[in-house]
C-alpha atoms as a printed R data frame, in Angstrom:
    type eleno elety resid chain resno       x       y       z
1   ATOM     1    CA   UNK     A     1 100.098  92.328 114.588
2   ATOM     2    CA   UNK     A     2  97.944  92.127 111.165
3   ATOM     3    CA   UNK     A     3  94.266  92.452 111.775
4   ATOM     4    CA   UNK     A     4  92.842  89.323 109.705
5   ATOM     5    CA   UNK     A     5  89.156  90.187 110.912
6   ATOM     6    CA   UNK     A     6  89.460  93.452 109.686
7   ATOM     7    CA   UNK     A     7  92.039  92.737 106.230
8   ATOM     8    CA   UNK     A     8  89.818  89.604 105.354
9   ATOM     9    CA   UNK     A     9  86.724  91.180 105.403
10  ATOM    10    CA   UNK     A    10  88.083  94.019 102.478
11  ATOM    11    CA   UNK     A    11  89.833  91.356 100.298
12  ATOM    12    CA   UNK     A    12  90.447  87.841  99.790
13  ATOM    13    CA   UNK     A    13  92.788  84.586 101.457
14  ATOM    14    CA   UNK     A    14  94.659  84.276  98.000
15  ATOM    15    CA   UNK     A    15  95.389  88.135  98.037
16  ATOM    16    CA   UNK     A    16  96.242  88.593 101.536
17  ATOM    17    CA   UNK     A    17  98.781  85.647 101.269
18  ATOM    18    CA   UNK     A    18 100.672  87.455  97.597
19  ATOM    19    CA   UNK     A    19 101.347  90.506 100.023
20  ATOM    20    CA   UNK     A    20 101.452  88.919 103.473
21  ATOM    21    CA   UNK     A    21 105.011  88.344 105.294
22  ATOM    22    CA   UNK     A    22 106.214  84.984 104.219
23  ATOM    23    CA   UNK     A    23 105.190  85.694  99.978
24  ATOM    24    CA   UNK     A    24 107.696  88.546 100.760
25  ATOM    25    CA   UNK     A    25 110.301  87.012 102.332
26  ATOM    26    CA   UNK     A    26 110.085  84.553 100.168
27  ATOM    27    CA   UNK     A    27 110.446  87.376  96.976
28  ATOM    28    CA   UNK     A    28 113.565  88.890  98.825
29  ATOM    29    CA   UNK     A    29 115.315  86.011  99.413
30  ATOM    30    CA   UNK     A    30 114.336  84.676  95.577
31  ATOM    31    CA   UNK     A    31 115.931  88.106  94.447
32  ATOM    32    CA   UNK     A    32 119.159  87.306  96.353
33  ATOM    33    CA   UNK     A    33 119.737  83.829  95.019
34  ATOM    34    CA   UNK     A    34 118.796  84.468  91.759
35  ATOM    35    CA   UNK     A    35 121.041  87.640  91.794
36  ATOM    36    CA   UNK     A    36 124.293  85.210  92.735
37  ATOM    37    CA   UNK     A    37 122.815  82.869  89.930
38  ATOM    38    CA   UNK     A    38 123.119  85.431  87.076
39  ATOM    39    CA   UNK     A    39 126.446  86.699  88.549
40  ATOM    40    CA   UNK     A    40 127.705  82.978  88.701
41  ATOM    41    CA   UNK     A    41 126.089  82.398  84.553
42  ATOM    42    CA   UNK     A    42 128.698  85.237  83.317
43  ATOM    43    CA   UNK     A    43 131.625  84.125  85.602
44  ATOM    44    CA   UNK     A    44 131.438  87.126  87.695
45  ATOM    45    CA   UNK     A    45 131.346  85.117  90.812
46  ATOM    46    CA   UNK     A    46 132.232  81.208  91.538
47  ATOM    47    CA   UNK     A    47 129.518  79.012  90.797
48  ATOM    48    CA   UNK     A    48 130.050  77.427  94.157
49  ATOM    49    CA   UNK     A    49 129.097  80.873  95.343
50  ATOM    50    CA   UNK     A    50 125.702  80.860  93.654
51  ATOM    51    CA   UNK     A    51 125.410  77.568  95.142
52  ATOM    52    CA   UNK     A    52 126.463  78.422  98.543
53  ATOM    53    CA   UNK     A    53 124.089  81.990  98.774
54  ATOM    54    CA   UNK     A    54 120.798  79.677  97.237
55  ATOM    55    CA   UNK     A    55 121.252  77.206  99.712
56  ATOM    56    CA   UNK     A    56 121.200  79.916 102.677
57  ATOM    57    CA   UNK     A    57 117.967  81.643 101.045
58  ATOM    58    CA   UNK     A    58 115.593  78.399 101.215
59  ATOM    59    CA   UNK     A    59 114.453  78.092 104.793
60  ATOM    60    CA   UNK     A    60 112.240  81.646 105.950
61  ATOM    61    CA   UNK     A    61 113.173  83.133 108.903
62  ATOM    62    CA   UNK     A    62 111.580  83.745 111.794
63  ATOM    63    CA   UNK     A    63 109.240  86.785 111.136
64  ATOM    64    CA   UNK     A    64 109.139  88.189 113.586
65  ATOM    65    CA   UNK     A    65 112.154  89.028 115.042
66  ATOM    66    CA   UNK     A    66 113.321  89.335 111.496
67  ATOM    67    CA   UNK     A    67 110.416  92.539 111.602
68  ATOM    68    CA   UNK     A    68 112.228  94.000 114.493
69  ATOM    69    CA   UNK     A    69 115.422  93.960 113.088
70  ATOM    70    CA   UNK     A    70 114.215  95.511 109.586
71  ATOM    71    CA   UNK     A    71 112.378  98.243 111.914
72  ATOM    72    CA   UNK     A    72 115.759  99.205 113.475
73  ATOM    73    CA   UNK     A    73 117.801  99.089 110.422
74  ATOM    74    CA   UNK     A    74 115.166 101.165 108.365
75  ATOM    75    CA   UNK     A    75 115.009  98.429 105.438
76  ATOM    76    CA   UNK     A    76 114.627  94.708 105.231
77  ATOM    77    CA   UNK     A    77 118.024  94.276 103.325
78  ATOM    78    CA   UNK     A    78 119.834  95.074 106.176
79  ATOM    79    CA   UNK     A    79 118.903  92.272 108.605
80  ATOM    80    CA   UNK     A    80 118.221  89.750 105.688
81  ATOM    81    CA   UNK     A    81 121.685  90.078 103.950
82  ATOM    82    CA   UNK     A    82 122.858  89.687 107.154
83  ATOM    83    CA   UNK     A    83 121.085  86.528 108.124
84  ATOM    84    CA   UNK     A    84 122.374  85.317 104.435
85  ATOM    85    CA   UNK     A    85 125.742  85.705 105.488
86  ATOM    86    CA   UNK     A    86 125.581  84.367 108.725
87  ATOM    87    CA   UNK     A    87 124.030  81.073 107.514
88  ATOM    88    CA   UNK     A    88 126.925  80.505 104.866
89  ATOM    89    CA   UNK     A    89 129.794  81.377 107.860
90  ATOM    90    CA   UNK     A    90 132.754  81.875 104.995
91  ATOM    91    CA   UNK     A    91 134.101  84.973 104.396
92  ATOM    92    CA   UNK     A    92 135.397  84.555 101.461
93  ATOM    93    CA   UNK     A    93 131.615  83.594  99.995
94  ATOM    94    CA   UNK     A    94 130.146  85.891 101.676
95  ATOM    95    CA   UNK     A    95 131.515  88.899  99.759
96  ATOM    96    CA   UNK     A    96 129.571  87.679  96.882
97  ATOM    97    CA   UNK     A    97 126.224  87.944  98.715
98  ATOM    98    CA   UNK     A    98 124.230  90.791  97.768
99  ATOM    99    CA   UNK     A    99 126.981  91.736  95.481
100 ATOM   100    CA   UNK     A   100 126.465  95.322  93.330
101 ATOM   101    CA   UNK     A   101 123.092  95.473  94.450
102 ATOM   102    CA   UNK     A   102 121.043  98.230  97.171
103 ATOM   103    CA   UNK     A   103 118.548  97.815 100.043
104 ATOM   104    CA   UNK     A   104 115.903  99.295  97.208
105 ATOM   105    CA   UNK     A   105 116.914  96.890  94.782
106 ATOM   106    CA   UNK     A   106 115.955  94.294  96.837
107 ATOM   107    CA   UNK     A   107 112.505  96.105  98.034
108 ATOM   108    CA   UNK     A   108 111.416  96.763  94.618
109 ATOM   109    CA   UNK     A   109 111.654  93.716  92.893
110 ATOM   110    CA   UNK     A   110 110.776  91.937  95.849
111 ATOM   111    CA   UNK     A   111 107.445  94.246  95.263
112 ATOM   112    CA   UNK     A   112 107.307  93.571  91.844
113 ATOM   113    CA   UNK     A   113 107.437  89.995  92.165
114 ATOM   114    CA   UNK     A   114 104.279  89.877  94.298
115 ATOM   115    CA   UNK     A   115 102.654  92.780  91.849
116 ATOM   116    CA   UNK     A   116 102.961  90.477  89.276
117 ATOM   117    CA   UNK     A   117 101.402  87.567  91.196
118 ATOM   118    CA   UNK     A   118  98.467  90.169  92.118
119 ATOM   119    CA   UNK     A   119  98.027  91.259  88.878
120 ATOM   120    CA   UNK     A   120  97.737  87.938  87.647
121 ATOM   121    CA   UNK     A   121  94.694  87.078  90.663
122 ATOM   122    CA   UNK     A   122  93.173  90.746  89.451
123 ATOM   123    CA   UNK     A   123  92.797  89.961  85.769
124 ATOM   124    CA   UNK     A   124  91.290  86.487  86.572
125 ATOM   125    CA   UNK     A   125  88.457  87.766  88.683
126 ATOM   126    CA   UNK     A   126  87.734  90.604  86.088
127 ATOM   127    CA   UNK     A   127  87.537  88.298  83.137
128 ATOM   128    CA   UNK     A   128  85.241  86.129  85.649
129 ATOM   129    CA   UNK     A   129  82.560  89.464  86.550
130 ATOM   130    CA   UNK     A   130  83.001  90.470  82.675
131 ATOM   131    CA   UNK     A   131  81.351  87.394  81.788
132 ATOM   132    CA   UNK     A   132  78.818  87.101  84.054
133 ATOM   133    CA   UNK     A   133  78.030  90.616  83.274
134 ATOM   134    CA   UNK     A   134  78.113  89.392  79.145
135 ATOM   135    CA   UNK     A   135  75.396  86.978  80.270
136 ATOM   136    CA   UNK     A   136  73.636  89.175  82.367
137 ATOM   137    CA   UNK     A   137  73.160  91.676  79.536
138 ATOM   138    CA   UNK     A   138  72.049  88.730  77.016
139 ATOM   139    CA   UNK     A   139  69.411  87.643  79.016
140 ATOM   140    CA   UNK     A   140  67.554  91.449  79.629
141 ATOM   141    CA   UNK     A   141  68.914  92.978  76.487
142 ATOM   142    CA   UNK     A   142  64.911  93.708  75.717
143 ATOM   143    CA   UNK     A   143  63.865  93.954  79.934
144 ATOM   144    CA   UNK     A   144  62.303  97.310  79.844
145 ATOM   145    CA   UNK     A   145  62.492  99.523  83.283
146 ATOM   146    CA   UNK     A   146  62.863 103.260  83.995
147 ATOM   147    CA   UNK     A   147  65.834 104.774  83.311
148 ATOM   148    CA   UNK     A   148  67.056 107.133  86.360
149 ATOM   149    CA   UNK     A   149  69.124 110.216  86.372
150 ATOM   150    CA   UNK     A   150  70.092 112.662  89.391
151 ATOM   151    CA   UNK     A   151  68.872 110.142  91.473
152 ATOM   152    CA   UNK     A   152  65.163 110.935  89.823
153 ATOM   153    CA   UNK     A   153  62.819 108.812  87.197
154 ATOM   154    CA   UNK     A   154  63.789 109.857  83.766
155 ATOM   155    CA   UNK     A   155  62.770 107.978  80.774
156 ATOM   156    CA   UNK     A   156  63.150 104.456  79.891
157 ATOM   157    CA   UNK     A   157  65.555 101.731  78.870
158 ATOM   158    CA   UNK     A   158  66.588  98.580  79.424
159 ATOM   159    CA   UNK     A   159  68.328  96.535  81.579
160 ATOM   160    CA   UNK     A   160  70.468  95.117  79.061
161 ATOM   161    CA   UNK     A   161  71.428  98.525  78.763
162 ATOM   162    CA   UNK     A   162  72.380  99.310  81.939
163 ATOM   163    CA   UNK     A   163  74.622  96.274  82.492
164 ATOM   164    CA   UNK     A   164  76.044  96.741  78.920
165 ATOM   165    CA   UNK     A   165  77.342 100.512  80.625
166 ATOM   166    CA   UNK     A   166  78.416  98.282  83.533
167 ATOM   167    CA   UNK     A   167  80.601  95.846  81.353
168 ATOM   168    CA   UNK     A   168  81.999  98.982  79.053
169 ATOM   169    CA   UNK     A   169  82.979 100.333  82.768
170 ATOM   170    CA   UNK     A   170  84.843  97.204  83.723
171 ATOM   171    CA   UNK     A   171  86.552  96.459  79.784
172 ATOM   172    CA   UNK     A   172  87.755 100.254  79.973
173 ATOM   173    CA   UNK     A   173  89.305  99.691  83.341
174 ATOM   174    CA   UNK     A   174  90.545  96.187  82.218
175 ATOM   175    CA   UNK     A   175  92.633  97.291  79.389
176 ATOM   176    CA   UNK     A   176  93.818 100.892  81.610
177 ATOM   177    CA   UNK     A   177  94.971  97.977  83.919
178 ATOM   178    CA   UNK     A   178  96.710  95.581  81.569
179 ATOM   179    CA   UNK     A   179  98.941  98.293  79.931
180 ATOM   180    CA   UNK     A   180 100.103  99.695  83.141
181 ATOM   181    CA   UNK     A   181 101.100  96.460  84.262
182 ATOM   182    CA   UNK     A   182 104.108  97.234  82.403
183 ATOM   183    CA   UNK     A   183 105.618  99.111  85.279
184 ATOM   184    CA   UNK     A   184 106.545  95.619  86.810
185 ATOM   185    CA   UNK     A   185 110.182  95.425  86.191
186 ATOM   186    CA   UNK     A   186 113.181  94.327  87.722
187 ATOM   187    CA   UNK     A   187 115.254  96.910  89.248
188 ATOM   188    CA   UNK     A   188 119.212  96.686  89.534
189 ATOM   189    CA   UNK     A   189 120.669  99.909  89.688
190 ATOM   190    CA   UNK     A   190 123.040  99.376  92.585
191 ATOM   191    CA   UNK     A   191 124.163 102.204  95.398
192 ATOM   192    CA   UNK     A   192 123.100 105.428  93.412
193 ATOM   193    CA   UNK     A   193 121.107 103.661  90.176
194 ATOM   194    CA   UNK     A   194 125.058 103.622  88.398
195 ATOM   195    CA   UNK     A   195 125.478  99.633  88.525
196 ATOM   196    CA   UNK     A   196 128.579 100.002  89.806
197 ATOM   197    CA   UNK     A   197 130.268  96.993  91.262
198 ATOM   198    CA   UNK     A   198 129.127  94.431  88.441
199 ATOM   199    CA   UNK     A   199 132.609  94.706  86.796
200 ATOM   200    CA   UNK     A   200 131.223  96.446  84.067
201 ATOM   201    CA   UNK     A   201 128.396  93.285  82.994
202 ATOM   202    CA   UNK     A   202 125.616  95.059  84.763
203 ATOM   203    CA   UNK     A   203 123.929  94.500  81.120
204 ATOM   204    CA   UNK     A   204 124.361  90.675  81.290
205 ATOM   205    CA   UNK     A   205 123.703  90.496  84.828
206 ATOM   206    CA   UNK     A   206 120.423  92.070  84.507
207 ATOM   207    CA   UNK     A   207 119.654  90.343  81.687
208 ATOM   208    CA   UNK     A   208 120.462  87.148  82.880
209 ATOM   209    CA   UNK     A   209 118.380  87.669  86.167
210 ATOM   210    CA   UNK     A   210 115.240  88.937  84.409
211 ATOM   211    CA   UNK     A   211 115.587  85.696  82.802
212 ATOM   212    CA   UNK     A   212 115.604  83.866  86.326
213 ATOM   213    CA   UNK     A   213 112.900  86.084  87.606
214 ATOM   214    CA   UNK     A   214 110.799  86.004  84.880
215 ATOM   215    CA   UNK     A   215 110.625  89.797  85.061
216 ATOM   216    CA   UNK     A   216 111.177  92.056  82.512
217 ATOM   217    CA   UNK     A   217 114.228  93.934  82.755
218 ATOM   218    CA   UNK     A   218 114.006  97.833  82.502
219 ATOM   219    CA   UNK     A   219 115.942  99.756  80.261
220 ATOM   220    CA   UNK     A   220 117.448 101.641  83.116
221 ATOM   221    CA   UNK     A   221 117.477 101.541  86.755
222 ATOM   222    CA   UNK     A   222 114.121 103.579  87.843
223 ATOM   223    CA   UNK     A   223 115.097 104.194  91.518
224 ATOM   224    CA   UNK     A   224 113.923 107.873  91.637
225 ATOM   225    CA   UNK     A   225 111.535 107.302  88.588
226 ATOM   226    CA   UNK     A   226 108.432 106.356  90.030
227 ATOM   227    CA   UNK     A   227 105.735 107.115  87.175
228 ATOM   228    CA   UNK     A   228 105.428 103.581  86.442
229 ATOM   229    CA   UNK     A   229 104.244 102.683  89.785
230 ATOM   230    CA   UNK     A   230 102.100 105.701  89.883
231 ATOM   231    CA   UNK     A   231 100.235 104.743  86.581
232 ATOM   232    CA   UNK     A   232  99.541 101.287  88.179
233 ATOM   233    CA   UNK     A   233  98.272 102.350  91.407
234 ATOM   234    CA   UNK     A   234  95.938 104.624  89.540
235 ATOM   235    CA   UNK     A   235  94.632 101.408  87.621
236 ATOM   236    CA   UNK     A   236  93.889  99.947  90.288
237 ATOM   237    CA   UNK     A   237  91.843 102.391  91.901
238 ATOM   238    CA   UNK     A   238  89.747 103.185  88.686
239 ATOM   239    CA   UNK     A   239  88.920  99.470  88.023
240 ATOM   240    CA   UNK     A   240  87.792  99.689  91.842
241 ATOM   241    CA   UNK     A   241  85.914 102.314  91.288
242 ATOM   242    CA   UNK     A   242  84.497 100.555  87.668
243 ATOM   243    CA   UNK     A   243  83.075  97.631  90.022
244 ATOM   244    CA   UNK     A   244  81.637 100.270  92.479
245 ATOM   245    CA   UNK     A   245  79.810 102.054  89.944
246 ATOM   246    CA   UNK     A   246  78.372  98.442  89.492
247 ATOM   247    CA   UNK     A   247  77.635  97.971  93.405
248 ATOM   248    CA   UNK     A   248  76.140 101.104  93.789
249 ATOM   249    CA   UNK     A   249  73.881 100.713  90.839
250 ATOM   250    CA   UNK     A   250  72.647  97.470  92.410
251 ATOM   251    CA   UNK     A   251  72.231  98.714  95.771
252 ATOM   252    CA   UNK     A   252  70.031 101.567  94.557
253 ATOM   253    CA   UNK     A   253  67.705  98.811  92.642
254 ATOM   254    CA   UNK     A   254  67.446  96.941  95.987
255 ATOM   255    CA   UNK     A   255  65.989  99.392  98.154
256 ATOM   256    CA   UNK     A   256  62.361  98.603  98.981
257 ATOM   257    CA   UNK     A   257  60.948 101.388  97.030
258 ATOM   258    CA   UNK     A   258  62.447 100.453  93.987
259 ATOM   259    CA   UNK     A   259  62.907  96.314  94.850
260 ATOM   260    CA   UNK     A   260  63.777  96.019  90.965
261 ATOM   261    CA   UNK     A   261  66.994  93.756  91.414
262 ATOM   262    CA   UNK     A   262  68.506  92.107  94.626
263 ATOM   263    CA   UNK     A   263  72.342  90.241  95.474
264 ATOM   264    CA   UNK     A   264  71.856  86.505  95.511
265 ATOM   265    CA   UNK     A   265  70.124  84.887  98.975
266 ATOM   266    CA   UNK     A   266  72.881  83.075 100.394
267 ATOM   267    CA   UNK     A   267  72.511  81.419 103.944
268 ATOM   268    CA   UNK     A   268  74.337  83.506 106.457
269 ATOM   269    CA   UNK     A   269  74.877  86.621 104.265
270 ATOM   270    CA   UNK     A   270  73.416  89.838 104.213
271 ATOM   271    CA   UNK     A   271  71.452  89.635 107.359
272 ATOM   272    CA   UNK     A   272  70.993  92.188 110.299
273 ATOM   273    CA   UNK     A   273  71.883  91.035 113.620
274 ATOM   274    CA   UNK     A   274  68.915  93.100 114.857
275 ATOM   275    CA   UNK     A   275  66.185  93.369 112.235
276 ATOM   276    CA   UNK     A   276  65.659  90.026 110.683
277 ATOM   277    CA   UNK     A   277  63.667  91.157 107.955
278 ATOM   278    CA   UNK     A   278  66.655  92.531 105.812
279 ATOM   279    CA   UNK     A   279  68.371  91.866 102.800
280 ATOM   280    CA   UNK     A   280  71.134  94.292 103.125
281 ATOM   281    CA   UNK     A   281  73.309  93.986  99.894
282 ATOM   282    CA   UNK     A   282  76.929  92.626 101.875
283 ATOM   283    CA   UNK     A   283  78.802  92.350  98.282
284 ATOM   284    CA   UNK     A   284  77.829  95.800  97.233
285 ATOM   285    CA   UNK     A   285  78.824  97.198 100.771
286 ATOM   286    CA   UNK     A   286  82.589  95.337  99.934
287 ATOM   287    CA   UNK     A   287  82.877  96.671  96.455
288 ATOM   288    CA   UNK     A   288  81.334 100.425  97.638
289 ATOM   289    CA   UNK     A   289  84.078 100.154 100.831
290 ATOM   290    CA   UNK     A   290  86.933  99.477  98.237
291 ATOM   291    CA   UNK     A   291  85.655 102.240  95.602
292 ATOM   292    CA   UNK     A   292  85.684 104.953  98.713
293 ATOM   293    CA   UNK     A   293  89.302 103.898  99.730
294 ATOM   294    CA   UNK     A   294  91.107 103.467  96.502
295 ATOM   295    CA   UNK     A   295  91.657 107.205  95.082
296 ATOM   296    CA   UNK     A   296  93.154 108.187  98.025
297 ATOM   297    CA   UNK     A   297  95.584 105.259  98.406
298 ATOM   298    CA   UNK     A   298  96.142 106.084  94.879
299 ATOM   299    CA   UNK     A   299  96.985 109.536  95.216
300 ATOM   300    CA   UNK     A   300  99.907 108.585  97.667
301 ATOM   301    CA   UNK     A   301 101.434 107.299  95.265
302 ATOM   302    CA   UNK     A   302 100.768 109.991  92.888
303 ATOM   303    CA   UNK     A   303 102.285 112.228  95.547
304 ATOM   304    CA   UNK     A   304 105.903 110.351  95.951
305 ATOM   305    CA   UNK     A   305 106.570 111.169  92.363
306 ATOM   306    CA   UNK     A   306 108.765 114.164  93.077
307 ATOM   307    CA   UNK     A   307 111.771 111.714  94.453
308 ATOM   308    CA   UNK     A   308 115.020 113.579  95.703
309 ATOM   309    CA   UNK     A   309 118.355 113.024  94.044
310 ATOM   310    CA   UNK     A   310 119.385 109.151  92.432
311 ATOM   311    CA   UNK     A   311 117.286 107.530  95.645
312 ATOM   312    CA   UNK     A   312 114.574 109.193  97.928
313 ATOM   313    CA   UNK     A   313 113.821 109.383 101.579
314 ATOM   314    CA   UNK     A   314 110.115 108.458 102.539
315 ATOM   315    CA   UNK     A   315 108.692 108.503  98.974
316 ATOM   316    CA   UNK     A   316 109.254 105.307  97.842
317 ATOM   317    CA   UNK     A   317 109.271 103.471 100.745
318 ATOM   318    CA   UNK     A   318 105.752 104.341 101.341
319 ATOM   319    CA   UNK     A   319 104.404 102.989  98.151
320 ATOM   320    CA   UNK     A   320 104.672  99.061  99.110
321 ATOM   321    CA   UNK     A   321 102.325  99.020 101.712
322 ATOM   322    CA   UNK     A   322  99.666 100.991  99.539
323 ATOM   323    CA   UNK     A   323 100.452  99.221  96.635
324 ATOM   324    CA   UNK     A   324  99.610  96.249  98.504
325 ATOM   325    CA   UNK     A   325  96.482  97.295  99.944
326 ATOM   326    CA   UNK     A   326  94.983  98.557  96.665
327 ATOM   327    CA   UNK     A   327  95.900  95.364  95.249
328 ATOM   328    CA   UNK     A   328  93.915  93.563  97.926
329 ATOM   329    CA   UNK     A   329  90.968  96.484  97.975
330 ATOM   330    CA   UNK     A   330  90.503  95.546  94.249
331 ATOM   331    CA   UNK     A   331  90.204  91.990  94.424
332 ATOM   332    CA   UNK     A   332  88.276  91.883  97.390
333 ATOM   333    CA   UNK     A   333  85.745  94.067  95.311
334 ATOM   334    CA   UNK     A   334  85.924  92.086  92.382
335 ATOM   335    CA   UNK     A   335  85.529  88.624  94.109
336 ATOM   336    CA   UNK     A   336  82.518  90.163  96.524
337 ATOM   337    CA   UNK     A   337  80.564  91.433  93.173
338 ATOM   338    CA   UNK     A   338  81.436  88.756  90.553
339 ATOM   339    CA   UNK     A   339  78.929  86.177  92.432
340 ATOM   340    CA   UNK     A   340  76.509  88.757  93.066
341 ATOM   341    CA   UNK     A   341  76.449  89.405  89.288
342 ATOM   342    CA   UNK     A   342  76.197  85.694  88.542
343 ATOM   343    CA   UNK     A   343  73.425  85.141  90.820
344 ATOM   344    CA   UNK     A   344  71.588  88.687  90.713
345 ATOM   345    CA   UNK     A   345  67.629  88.627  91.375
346 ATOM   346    CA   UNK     A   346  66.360  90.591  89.019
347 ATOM   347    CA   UNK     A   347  62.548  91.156  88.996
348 ATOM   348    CA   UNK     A   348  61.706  92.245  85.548
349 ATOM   349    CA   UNK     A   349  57.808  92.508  86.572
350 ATOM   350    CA   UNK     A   350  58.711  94.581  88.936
351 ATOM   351    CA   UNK     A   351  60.795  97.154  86.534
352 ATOM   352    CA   UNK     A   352  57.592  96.564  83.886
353 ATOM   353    CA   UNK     A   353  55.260  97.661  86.731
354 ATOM   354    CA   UNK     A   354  58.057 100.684  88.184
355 ATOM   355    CA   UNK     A   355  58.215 102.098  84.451
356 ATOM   356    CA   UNK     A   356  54.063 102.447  84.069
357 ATOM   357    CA   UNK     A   357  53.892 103.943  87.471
358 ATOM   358    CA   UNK     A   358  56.121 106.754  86.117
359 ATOM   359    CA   UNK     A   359  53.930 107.444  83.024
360 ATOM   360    CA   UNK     A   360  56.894 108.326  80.913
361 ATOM   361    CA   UNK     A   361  56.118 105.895  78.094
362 ATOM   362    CA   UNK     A   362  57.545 102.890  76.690
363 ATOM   363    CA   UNK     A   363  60.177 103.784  74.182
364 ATOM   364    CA   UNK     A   364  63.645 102.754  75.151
365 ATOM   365    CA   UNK     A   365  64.860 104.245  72.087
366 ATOM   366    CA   UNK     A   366  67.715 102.744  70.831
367 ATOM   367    CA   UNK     A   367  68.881 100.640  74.477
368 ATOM   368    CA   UNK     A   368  68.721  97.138  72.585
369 ATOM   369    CA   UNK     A   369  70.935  97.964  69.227
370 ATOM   370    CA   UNK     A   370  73.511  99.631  71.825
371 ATOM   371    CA   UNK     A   371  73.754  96.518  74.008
372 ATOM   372    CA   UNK     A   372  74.316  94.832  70.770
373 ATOM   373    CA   UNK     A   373  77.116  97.292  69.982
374 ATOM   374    CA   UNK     A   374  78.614  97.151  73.294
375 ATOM   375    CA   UNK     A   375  78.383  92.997  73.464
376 ATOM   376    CA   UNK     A   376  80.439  93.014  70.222
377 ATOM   377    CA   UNK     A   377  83.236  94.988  70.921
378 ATOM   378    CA   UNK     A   378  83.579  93.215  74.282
379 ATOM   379    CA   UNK     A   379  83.918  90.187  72.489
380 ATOM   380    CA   UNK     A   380  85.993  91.739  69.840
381 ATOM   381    CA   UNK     A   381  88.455  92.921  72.506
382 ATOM   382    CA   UNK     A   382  89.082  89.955  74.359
């Protein structure tokens, strides 16, 4: 069964619940009543059809055995057409169901539906650490505080500075994410990606069901094209990684040598179950956990592009369950270090008192005109 004590402590309830079982049963069977819907809108099929096949994809079935069955058959559209056709118990109705489509079509768009729904939870917690980070930077734009580089005391800067570079990380990422979230699409290519068996309206059909799913509908069928999917994956990971450049930063500042900036105290949080004294940064441990997973969960992805023939074997049916977990990995980091940003401790005496200590001077150079810079392209961007 699904480990909630280990999946909830990577990502978040709302997250978990877009990819868990019942959001994608719930996608499937959506994509299966909305496909006899379009057919029934062009007078392909009867409109008591459409009527009949919606009514038998409302109630969920039981998950589990409904797991077993999809782990015989090797795909969820075996068992769950099935169960469609058993509920409706008419023959002549149930040659409609699941009519011109394949056991990918279903998978995909059932994945596509709950991409979007991700991608719309992902955007909303990055817009929420973007501006705490735009405040953040405001308030230190002057802070001075030794700059560090190889892990050494360099010269110095300011905080501002360093949060602006924090900010640029997460806008970059942002917009890398936003444009490759036009890989969600519908797919409809039937048996071999030819839409045969639409009666030669696979145009309208798909049309008419984008409509219904409020998906975009792709030029072609991209069964064996999987670049789309690849490009978003990668997203992903690099905004994960964007926020762990910010956890690591802040982790670094906490250590008791430096003690320059510290998560938030909350009651519970951050503890040590046997050394009471410490303040161990939880949200940066979240966001650093993510950041280490991510590339390689990417790269899976990366690695199913070669697909075989019109439809693969193994490829793409090992990209849902890593799509889904980088979806979760990179909201989990984002809603661990958005609070932590919001409520940072930052000791600017402390970074005054750090930067004499190093003797390296006082000139920041040009750290408070670059904030500016960086502030008002944020802002010009959004």
């Amino acid at each position: 069964m699904p480990s909630l004590i280990r999946d909830r402590a990577t990502s978040t309830p709302a997250m978990l619940a877009v990819f868990g079982d019942e959001a994608l049963l719930r996608a499937a069977l959506t994509f299966e009543a909305m496909l006899a819907r379009a057919q029934a809108e062009i007078g392909l099929i009867p409109a008591s059809a459409a009527d009949a096949i919606a009514a038998a994809c409302v109630e969920l079935p039981d998950i589990e055995i409904l797991a077993d069955e999809a782990a015989h058959a090797g795909t969820l559209a075996i068992p769950l057409v099935a169960m469609i056709r058993e509920r409706i118990n008419d023959p002549e109705i149930n040659l409609h169901v699941h009519k011109g489509a394949t056991s990918q079509d279903l998978a995909d768009t059932a994945l596509m539906l709950q991409a979007k729904a991700g991608a719309a939870l992902v955007v909303e917690e990055t817009l929420r650490l973007t501006s705490a980070l735009v405040a953040l930077a405001e308030r230190h734009v002057a802070a001075p505080m030794l700059g560090r580089t190889l892990l050494q005391g360099a010269l110095p800067i300011t905080f501002g500075l360093k949060v602006a570079g924090w900010l640029q990380g997460i806008d970059g990422a942002l917009s890398r994410f936003r444009r490759e979230t036009a890989a969600i699409q519908l797919q409809l290519g039937g048996a071999t990606g030819s839409l045969a068996g639409l009666g030669g309206q696979a145009r309208a059909v798909t049309e008419h069901l984008a409509a219904l799913l409020d998906l975009p509908a792709a030029e072609t069928p991209w069964h064996s094209r999987r670049e789309g999917l690849a490009g978003l994956a990668s997203s992903l990971a690099i905004l994960t990684g964007a926020v762990g450049k910010i956890a690591g930063d802040i982790a670094l500042l906490a250590q008791n040598e430096v003690a320059e900036a510290f998560e938030p105290r909350v009651a519970g949080r951050g503890g040590s179950s046997a050394m009471a004294h410490k303040r161990n940064p939880t949200g940066c441990q979240v966001a650093l956990t993510a950041a280490t997973r991510a590339p390689h969960l990417a790269a899976t992805i990366v690695s199913t592009l070669p697909q075989a023939h019109e439809r693969g074997l193994g490829g793409w049916q090992a990209e849902a369950p890593v799509l889904a977990d980088l979806f979760q990995l990179a909201h989990g980091a984002l809603s661990a270090m958005a609070p932590v940003v919001e409520g940072l401790d930052v000791d600017t005496d402390r970074m005054a008192r750090n930067l004499t200590a190093a003797g390296v001077g006082t000139d920041t150079g040009e750290s408070e005109a670059l904030v500016t810079r960086a502030l008002a392209h944020h802002r010009k961007d959004r």
